[in-house]
N, C-alpha and C positions, 0 to 999 in steps of 0.2 A: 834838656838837650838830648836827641838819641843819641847811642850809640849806633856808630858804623859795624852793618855786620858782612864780613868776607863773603864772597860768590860762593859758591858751591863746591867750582874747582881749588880754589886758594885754598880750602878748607880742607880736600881731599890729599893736596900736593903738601899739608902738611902735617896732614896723617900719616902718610907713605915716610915722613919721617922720622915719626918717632918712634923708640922702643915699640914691641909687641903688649911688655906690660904697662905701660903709658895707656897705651889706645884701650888694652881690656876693663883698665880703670876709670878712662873716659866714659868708658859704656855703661858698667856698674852707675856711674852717677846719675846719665844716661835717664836707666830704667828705675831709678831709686826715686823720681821726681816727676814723673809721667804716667800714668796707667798703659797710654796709647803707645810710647815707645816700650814698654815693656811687652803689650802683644804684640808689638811688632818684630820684636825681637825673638822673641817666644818663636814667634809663626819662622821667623829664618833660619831659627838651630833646630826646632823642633820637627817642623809639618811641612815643611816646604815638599820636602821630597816623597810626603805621604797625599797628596794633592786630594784624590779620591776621599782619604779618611776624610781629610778637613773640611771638604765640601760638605759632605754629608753628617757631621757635627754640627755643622752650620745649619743646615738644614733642618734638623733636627731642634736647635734654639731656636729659631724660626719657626718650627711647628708649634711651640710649646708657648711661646709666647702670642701665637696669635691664639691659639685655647685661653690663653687668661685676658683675652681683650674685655676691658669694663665695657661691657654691653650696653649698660644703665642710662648712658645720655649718648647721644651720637659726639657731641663733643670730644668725649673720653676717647670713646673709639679708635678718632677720627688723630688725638694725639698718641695714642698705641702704635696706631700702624704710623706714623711718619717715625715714632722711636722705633720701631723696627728695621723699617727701611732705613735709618742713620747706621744702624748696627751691621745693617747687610751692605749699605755700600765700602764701607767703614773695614769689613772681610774682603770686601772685593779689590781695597784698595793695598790692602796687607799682598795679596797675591799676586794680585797685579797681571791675571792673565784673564786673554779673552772669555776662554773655555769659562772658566770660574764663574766671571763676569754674566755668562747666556747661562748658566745652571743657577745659580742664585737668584737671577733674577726673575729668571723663569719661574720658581718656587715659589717667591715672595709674591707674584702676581697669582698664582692657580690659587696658593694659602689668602689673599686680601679676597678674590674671586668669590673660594667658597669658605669663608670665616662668618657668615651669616647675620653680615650687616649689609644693609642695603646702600646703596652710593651712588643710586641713580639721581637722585632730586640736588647734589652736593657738587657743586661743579668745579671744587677743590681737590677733592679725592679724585673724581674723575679726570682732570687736567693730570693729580699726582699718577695716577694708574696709565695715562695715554705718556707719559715721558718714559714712566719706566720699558713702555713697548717701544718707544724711539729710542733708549739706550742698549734694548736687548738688540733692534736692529742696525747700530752702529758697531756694536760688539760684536753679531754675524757676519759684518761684512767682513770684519777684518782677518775675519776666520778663514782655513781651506774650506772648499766647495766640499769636500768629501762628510768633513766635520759640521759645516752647515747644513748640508742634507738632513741630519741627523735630528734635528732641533726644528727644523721646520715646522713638523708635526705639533708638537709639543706648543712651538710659535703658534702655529693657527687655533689653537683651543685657548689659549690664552686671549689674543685677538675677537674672540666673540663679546671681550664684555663683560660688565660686573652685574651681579646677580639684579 
């Protein structure tokens, strides 16, 4: 039989109650049992407020990881890049902002673009490559016009296509 688990709020209204070191011990166990909350916590004391570095760390794992893509069968590849994309959306969800969102994504599409596997004949990759242009252009819209301007660019070179 499950267990019943509280809302969100019930949970929240009974945090606000307890001790300060109640809650930071909550947390320690938290992160002691999880990888994911643990960078997700990481990411909130740490990076948050360094936005720019984080992106471009990411970015940068992302370079690196599609350099080690097993070339050897399209298979492999084709499971490289979906593990990468888990890992960028994975960042994208830790930040949780648009901006983030249109620059990682935009990365991970020019890096899949020119990673020097072909993906034309594979209408899986290419289905996976046409959502991530529909998430980049859901995350533009939600953007200012000023800051979208900006990414258009960037948008339309991506837009042309996989190799």
């Amino acid at each position: 039989m499950p267990i019943k688990i509280n809302t969100v709020h019930t949970i929240k209204k009974q945090l606000q109650l307890l001790p300060k070191e109640v809650v930071i011990a909550y947390c320690m166990r938290l992160v002691k049992y999880k990888k994911d909350n643990k960078e997700l916590l990481n990411y909130l004391l740490f990076e948050q407020d360094y936005e720019a570095d984080y992106i471009n760390e990411i970015k940068a794992d992302i370079k690196a990881a599609f350099i080690e893509i097993n070339r050897e069968t399209f298979y492999y590849a084709k499971k490289n890049i979906r593990m990468i994309l888990k890992t960028t959306t994975k960042h994208i969800k830790y930040s949780g902002k648009k901006e983030t969102a249109v620059e990682l994504l935009l990365f991970f599409c020019l890096q899949m673009k020119s990673c020097g596997v072909s993906f034309k004949e594979s209408r899986v990759m290419t289905n996976l490559y046409q959502r991530q242009l529909t998430n980049i252009e859901k995350a533009l819209d939600a953007l200012h016009e000023d800051i979208r301007i900006d990414y258009e660019e960037e948008l339309n070179e991506v837009k042309k296509g996989l190799l």
